[in-house]
C-alpha positions as CSV (number, residue, x, y, z in Angstrom):
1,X,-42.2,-99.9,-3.6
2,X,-45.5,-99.8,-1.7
3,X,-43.8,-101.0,1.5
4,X,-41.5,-98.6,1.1
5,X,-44.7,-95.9,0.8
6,X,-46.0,-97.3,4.0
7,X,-42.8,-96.5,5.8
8,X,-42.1,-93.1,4.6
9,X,-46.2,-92.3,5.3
10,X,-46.0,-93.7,8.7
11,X,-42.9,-92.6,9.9
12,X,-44.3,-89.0,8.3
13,X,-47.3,-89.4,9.8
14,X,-46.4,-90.2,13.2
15,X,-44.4,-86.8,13.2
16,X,-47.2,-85.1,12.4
17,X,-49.8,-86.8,15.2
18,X,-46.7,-85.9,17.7
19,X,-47.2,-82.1,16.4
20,X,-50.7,-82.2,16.4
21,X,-50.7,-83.3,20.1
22,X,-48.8,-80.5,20.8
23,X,-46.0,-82.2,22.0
24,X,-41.9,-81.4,21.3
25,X,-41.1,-82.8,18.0
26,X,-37.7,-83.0,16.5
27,X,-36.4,-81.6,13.2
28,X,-37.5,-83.4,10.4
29,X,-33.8,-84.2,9.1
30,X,-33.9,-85.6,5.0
31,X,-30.6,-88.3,4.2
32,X,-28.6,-86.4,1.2
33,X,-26.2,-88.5,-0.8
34,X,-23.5,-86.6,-2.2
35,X,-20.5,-88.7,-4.3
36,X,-18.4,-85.7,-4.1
37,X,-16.3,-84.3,-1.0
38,X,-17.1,-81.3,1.1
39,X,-15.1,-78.8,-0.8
40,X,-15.4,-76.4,-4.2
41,X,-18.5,-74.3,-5.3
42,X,-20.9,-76.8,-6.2
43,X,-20.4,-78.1,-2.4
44,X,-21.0,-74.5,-1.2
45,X,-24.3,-74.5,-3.2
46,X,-25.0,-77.8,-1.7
47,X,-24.7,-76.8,1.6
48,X,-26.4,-73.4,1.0
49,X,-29.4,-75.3,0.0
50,X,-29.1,-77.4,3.3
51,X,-29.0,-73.7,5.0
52,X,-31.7,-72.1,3.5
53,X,-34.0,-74.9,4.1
54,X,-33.3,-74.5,7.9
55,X,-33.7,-71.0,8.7
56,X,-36.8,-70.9,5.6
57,X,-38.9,-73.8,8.1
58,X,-37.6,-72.2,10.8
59,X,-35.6,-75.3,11.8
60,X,-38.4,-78.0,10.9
61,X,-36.4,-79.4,8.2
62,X,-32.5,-80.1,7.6
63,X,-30.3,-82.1,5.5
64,X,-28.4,-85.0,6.8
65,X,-25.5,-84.8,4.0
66,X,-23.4,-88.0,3.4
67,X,-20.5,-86.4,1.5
68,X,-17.8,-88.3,-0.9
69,X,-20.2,-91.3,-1.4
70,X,-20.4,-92.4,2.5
71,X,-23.6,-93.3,1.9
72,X,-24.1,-94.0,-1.9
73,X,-21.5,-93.7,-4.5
74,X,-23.2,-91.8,-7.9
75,X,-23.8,-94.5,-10.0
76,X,-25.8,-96.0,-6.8
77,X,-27.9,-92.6,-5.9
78,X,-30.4,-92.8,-8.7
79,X,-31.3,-96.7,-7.4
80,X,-30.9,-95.3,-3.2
81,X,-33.1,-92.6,-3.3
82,X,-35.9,-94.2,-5.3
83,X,-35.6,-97.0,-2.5
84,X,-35.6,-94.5,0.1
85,X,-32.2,-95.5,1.4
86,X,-31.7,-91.9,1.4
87,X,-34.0,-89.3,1.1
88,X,-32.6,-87.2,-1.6
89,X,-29.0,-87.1,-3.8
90,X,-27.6,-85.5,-6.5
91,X,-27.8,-87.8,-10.2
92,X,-26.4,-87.6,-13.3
93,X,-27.6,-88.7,-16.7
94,X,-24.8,-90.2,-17.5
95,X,-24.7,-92.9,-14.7
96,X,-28.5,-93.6,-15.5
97,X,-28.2,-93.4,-19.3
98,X,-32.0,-95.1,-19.4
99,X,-34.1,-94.3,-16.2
100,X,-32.3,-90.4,-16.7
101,X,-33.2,-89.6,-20.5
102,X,-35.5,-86.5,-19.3
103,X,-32.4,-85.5,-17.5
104,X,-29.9,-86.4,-20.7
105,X,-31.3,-83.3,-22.7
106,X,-28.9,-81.2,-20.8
107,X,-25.9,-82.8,-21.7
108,X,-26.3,-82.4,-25.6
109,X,-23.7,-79.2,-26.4
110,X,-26.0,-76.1,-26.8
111,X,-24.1,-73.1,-27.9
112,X,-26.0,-71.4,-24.8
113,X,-22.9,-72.5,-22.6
114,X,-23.8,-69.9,-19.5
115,X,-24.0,-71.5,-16.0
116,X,-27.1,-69.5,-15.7
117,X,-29.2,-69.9,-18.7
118,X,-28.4,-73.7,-18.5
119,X,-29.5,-74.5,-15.2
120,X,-32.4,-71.9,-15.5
121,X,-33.6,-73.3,-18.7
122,X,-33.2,-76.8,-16.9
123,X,-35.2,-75.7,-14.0
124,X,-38.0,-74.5,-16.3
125,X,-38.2,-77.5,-18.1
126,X,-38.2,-80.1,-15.5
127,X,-40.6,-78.5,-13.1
128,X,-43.6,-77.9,-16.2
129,X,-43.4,-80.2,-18.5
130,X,-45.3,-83.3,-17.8
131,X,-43.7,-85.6,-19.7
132,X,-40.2,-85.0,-18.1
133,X,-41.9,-84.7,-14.6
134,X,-43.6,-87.9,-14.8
135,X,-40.7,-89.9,-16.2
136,X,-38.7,-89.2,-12.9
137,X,-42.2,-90.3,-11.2
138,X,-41.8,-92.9,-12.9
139,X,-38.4,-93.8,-11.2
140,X,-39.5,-93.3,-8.1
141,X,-37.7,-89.6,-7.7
142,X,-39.3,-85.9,-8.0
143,X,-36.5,-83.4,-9.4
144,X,-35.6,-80.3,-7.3
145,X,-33.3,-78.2,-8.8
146,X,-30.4,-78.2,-11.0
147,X,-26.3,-78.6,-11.2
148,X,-24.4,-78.0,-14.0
149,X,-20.4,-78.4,-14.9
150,X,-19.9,-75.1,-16.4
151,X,-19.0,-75.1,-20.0
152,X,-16.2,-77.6,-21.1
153,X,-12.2,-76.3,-21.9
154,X,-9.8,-78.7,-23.2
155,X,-6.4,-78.5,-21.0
156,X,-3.2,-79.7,-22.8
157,X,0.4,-80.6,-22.1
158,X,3.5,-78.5,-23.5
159,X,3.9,-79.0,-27.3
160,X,0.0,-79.2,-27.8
161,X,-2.0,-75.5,-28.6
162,X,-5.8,-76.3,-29.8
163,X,-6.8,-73.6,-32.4
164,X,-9.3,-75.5,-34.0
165,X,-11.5,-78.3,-34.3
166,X,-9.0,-79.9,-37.0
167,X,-6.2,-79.7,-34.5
168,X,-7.5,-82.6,-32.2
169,X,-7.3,-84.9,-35.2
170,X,-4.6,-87.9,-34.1
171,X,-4.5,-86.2,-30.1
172,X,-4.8,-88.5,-27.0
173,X,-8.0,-87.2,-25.6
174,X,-10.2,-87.9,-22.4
175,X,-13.7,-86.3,-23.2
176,X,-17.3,-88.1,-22.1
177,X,-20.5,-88.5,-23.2
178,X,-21.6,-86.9,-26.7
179,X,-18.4,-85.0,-26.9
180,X,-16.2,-87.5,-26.9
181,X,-18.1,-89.0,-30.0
182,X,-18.0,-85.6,-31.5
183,X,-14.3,-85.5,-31.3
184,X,-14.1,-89.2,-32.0
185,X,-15.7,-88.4,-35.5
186,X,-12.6,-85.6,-36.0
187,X,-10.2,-87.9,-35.5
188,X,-9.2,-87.6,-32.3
189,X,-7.7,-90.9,-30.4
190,X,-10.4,-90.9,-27.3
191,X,-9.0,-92.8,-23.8
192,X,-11.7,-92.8,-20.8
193,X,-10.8,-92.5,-17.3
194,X,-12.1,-91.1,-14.0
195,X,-11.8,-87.3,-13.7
196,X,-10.0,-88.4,-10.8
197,X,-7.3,-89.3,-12.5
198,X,-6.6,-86.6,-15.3
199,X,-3.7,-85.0,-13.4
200,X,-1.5,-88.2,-13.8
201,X,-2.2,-88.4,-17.3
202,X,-1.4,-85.3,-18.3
203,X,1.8,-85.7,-16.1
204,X,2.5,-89.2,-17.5
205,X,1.7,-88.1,-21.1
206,X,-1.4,-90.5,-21.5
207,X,-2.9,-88.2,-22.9
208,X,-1.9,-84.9,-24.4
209,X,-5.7,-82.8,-24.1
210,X,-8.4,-83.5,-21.0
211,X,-12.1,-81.9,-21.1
212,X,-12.5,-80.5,-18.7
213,X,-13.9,-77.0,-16.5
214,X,-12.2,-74.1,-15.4
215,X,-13.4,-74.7,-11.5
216,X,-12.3,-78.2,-11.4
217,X,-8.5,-76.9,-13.0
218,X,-8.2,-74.9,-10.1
219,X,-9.4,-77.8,-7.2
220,X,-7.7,-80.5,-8.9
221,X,-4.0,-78.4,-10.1
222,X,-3.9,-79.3,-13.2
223,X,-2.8,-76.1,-14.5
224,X,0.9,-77.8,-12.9
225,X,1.0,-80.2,-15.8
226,X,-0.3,-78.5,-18.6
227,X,0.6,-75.6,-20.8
228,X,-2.3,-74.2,-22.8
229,X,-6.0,-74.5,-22.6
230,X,-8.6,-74.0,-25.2
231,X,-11.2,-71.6,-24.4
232,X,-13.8,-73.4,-26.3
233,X,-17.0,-72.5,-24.2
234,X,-18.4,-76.1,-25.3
235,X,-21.6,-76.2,-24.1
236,X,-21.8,-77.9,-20.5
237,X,-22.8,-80.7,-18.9
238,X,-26.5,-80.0,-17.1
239,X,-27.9,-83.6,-17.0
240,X,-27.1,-82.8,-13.5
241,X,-29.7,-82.0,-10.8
242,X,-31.1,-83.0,-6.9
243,X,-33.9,-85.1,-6.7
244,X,-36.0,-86.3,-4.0
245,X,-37.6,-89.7,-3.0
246,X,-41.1,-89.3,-4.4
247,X,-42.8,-90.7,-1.1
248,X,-41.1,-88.2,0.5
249,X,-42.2,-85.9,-1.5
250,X,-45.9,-86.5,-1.2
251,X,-45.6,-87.0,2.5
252,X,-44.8,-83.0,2.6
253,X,-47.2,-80.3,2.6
254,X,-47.9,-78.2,-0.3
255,X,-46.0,-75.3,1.5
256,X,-43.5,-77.8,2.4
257,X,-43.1,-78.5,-1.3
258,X,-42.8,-75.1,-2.3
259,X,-40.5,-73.9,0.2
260,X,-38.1,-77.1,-1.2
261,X,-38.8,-76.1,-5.0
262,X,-38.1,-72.3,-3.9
263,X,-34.6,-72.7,-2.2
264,X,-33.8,-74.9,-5.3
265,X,-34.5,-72.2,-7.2
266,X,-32.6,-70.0,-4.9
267,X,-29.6,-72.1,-5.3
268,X,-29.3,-72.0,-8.7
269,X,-28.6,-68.2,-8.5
270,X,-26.2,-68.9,-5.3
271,X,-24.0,-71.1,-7.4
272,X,-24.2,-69.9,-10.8
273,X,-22.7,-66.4,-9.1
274,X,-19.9,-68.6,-7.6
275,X,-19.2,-70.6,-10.9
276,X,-18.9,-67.9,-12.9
277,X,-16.7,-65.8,-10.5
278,X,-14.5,-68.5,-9.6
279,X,-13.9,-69.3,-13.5
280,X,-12.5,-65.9,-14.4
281,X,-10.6,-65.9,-11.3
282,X,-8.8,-69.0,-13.3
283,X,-8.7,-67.7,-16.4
284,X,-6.7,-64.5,-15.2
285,X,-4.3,-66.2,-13.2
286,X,-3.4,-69.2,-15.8
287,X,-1.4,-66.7,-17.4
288,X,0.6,-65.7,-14.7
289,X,1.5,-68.8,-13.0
290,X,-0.4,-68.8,-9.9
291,X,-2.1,-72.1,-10.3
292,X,1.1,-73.9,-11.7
293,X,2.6,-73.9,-14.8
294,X,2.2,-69.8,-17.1
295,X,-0.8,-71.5,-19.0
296,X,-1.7,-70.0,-22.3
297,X,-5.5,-69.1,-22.1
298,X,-6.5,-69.8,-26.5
299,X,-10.1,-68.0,-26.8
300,X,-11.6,-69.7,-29.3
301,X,-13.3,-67.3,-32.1
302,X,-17.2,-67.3,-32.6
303,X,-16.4,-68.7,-36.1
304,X,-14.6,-72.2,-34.8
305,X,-17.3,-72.5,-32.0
306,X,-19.8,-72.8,-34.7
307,X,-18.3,-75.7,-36.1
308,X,-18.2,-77.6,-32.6
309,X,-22.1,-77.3,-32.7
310,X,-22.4,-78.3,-36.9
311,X,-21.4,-81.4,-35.4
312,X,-24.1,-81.9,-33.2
313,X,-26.8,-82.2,-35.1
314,X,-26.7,-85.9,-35.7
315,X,-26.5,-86.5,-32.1
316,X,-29.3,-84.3,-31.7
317,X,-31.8,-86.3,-34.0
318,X,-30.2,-89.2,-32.2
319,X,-31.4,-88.5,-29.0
320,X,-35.0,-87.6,-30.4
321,X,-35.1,-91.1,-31.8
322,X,-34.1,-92.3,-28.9
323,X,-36.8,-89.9,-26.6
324,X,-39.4,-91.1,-29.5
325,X,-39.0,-94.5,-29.2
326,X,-38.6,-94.6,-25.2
327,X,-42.6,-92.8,-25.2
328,X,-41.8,-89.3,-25.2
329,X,-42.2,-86.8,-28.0
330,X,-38.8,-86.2,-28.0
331,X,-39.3,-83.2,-31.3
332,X,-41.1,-81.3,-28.5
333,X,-38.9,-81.4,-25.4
334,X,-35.9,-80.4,-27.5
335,X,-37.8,-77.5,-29.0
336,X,-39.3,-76.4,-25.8
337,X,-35.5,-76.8,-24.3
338,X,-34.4,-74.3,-27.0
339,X,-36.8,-71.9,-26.5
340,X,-36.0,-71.7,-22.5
341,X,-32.3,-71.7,-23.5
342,X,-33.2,-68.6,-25.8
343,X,-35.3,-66.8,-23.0
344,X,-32.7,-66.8,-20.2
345,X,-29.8,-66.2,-22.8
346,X,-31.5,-63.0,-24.0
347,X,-32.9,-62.1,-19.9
348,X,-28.9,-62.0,-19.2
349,X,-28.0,-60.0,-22.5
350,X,-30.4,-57.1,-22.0
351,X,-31.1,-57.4,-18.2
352,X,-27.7,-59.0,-16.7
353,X,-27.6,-61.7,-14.0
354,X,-30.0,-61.7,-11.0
355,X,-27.6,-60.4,-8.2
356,X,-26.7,-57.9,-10.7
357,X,-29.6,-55.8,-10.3
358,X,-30.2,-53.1,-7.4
């Protein structure tokens, strides 16, 4: 780790002597891991980031983005960029279950299942609260901004219609994370797999139901296998954000360090417009056949939604025992999480989204 410090500051430093001098000094260009490839919105917001940072330091800084994981595969970014084998990445909770906690708070189902509000309320979170910011200092890593999947449907094969929470009871069903032990405590008969491969299983009949989000329907046709989906709106999976290697980060002027944390911000706007677009785009065409199969779109009533999130609550204590016994005051995170989930809900009730306005 300090070697590693001494490299980043020296090679930093020696970019700033060359400036200092006066002399022509080329772009400073940061290594971005990336496990996914080059298409779909969250790639667009990717590279919009990488845009914006260009023309906002007026070409000082760029991104070098490894897509598809060239460089690091995901469950490898967490480890890379605290090493400094790139510079930043985008990590999930879910592939660093222990070093990620902070991050895991945004994949418990919230009925506050907007792209907006969750990545907004993430944002908040993990750029003011101390004990969140230092646990990625901890690892090595300084959080940027935030992804998210968009709220989790369930997409099922002919002869299968979910109404209901009781309806998944004896189903083949790929879910992850805390919902698939949600739906393992309904009765549902869970099978894990890559989201890769959900097309062949709902083709194959290894499963009769996938979790999964209206975007990724679209990019990976799945919608010419299946016959209904369930508009369930379950919550969404924000454990999800860009971090940066943290001698990287204190190499970097304070304007430097704003202008990062500002086009984050920026970003979150740029894809939670696309996200939200693109996903009514799918759910009018399911119907009609466009993306495959005539889909049946089942909008789940307010009344069933409430019982997906009665079934939370024991996984919510769980992970403030967990946050509790790991250091943190875990009681306090989740209520401050709640509160910031509240504010941005009711910002986009009475005011509307951001591009919205005039």
């Amino acid at each position: 780790m300090f070697a590693n410090k001494v490299l980043k500051s020296f090679a930093f430093g020696s970019l700033l002597s060359l400036a200092t001098a006066g002399q022509a000094v080329a772009e400073m260009s940061l290594r971005y891991a990336e496990a996914t490839p080059n298409r779909g919105s969250r790639a667009e917001a990717l590279q919009y980031f990488a845009d914006q940072l260009k023309e906002t330091s007026g070409g000082d800084m760029s991104l070098d983005i490894h897509w598809g994981g060239a460089l690091l595969k995901y469950s490898a970014i967490l480890g890379g960029v605290s090493s400094g084998t790139a510079d930043m990445g985008t990590v999930l909770a879910a592939y660093a279950p222990q070093k990620m906690r902070a991050l895991s708070v945004g994949d418990i189902p919230v009925p506050e299942s907007d792209p907006w509000v969750g990545m907004r309320a993430m944002y908040e979170l993990m750029t003011t609260n101390q004990q969140l910011q230092q646990a990625f200092s901890d690892n090595d890593v300084v959080y940027i901004t935030n992804y998210t999947t968009t709220p989790m449907q369930f997409e099922c094969t002919e002869g299968v219609r979910l109404e209901s929470l009781e309806d998944f009871e004896g189903e083949r069903v790929r879910a992850s994370a805390i919902y698939a032990k949600i739906l393992d405590d309904v009765g549902a008969n869970l099978v894990n797999f890559t989201y890769s491969e959900v097309y062949q299983a709902l083709d194959t009949g290894l499963v009769s139901c996938s979790g999964g989000y209206l975007y990724a329907m679209k990019a990976f046709k799945t919608p010419e296998v299946t016959s209904s989906v369930a508009l369930m709106n379950w919550g969404q999976i924000s454990g999800f954000a860009m971090v940066m290697n943290k001698w990287t980060w204190d190499d970097l002027s304070a304007d430097q360090q704003n202008m990062i944390r500002q086009v984050g911000s920026d970003m979150i706007d740029f894809y939670a417009r696309a996200v939200i677009d693109e996903s009514q785009e799918v759910i009018e065409k399911l119907p009609t056949g466009e993306l495959g199969n005539k889909v049946e779109v089942i909008e789940w009533s307010d009344e069933e939604r409430a019982k997906l999130f009665e079934q939370s609550d024991k996984h919510i204590q769980a992970w403030i025992e967990d946050m509790n016994k790991a250091g943190f005051d875990g009681q306090a995170i989740w209520d401050e999480y709640q509160g910031l989930l509240e504010k941005y809900q009711t910002r986009v009730n009475e005011e509307g989204y951001p591009w919205q306005k005039g």
